[in-house]
N, C-alpha and C positions, 0 to 999 in steps of 0.2 A: 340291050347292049351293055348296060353297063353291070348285071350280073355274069356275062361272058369274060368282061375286064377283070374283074374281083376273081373270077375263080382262076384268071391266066395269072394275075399278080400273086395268090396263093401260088400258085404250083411251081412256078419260078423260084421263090423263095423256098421252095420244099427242097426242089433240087439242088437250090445253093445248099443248103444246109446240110443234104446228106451227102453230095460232096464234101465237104468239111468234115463228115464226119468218117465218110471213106479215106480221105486222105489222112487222118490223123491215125485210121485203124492199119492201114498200110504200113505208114513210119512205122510203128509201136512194131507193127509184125517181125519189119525186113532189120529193126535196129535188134529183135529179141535173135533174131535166128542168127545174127552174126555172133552176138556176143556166145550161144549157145555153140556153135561151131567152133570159133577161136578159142576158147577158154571153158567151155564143157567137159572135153574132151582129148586131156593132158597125154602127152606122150609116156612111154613106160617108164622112162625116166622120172619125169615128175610125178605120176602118180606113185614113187613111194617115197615120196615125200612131205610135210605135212602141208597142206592145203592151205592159202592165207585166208583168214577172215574176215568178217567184218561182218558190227553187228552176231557175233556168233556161231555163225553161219561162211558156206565157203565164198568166197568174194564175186566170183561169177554166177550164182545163183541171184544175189542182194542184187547186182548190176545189170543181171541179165532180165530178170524177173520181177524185185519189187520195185525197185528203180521206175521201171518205165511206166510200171502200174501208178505209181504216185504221179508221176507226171500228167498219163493221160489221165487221175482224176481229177487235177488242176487244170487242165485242159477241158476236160466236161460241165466243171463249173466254171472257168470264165464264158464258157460257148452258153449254156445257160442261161449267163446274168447279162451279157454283152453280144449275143449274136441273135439266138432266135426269137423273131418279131410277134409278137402278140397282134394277129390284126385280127379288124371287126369282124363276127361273122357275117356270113353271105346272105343277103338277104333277099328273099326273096319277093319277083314284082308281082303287082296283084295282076292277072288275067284282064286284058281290055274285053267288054262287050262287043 
């Protein structure tokens, strides 16, 4: 019974964890395609005009793009250091006679 316990306590914590990691892949999606939509995609007006920067580059690219990529990899490593659990492995019982 108690290698049944160990492997439900694994998989629980699997599923926590790839929740966490679905829901953070989500955010990253829905906040990329907005900024992509609003500010991608300047009316004809603005596009002849020059574009603001930042960093070099046009400003909703930096915001839309590296922005969120920095965050989720500050997000991958605190999830790393602070969330997923190192447990013992599963050990196996010896066969009774």
């Amino acid at each position: 019974m108690k290698h049944e316990e160990q492997q439900g306590r694994h998989y629980r914590q699997c599923v926590k964890e790839a929740k966490l990691v679905g829901l953070v892949w989500l955010c990253g999606l829905i906040y990329c395609t907005i900024v992509f939509a609003c500010f991608g995609y300047p009316s004809d007006e603005e596009r002849l005009t020059e574009p603001s920067l930042t960093f070099g580059m046009p400003s909703w690219v930096f915001w839309g793009l590296f922005f969120p990529w920095f965050v989720q990899i500050g997000v991958a490593v605190w999830f790393a250091l602070r969330v997923i659990k190192d447990d013992e492995p599963v050990q196996e019982e010896e066969p009774q006679a």
